[in-house]
VOGU-3710 file (C-alpha; in Angstrom, 3 decimals, decimal comma):
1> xxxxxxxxxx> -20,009/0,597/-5,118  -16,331/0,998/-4,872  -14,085/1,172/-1,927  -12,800/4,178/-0,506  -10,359/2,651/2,121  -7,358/0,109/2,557  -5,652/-0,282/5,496  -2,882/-2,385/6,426  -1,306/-3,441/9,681  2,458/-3,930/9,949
11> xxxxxxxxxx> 5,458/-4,275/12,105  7,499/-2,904/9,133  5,607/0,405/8,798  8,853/1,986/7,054  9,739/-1,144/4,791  5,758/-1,255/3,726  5,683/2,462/2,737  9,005/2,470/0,991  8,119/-0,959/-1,218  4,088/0,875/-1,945
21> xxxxxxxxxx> 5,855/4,507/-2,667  7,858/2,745/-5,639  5,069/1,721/-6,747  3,807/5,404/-7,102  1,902/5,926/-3,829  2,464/9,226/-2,220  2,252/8,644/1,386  1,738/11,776/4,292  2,144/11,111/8,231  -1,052/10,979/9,901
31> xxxxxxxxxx> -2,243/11,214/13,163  -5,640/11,430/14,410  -6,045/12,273/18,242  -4,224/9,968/20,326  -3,799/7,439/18,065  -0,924/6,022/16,511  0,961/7,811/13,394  0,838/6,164/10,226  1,049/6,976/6,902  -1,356/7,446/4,135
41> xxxxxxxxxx> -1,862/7,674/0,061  -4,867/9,278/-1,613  -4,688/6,793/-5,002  -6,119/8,194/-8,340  -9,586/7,050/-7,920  -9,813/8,436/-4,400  -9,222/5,436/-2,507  -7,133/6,519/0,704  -4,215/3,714/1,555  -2,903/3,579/4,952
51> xxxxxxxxxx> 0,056/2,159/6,736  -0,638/1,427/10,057  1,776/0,302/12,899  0,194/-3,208/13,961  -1,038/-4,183/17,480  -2,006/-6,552/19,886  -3,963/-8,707/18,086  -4,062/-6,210/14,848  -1,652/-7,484/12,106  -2,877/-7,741/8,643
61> xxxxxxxxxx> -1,975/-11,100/7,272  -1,974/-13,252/4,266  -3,371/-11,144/1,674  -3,687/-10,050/-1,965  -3,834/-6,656/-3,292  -3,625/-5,449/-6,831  -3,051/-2,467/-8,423  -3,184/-0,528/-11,615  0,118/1,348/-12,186  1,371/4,127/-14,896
71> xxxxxxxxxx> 4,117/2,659/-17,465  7,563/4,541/-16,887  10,987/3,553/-16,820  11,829/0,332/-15,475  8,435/-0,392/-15,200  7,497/-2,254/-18,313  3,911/-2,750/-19,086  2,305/-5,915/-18,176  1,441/-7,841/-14,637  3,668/-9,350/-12,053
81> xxxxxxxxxx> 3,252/-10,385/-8,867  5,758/-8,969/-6,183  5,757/-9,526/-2,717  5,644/-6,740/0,148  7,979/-6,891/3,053  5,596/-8,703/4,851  5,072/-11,296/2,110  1,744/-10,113/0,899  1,277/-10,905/-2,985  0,866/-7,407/-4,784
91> xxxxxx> -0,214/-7,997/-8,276  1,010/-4,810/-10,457  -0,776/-4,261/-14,017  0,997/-1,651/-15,632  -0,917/0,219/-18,566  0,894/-0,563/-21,616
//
């Protein structure tokens, strides 16, 4: 078993999908139905990643995501921890 879905809440939907883009995330607007656009990344193992504008009573808090990223330029290889504009810890392992 793996999972195939992240989602987070946020009242900084643009800040949150700039700081996950440089990261490498390709994110396309969504909208399904009626409800609210947000923004979404398909990562390399199929997992979709979605921004989501939070609610009443729907903002994702205190949390700790990691991810595996591709070496490139000013991205040495290693792992850091870097915080998201909401102050979520994001630990980055870059292949090296």
């Amino acid at each position: 078993m793996r999972p195939n879905l992240l989602v987070i809440y946020t009242t900084r939907v643009d800040e949150c999908r700039e700081f996950y883009a440089s990261l490498g995330m390709d994110f396309r607007p969504e909208r399904h139905g009626d409800g609210p656009l947000h923004h979404a990344a398909v990562l390399p193992d199929g997992t979709v990643f979605e921004i989501y504008p939070a609610g009443a009573g729907r903002e994702t808090g205190a949390l700790r995501l990691g991810f595996a990223v591709e070496e490139s330029a000013g991205r040495p290889a290693g792992r850091r921890v870097l915080r998201d504009p909401d102050g979520r810890a994001v630990e980055v392992h870059t292949g090296g």
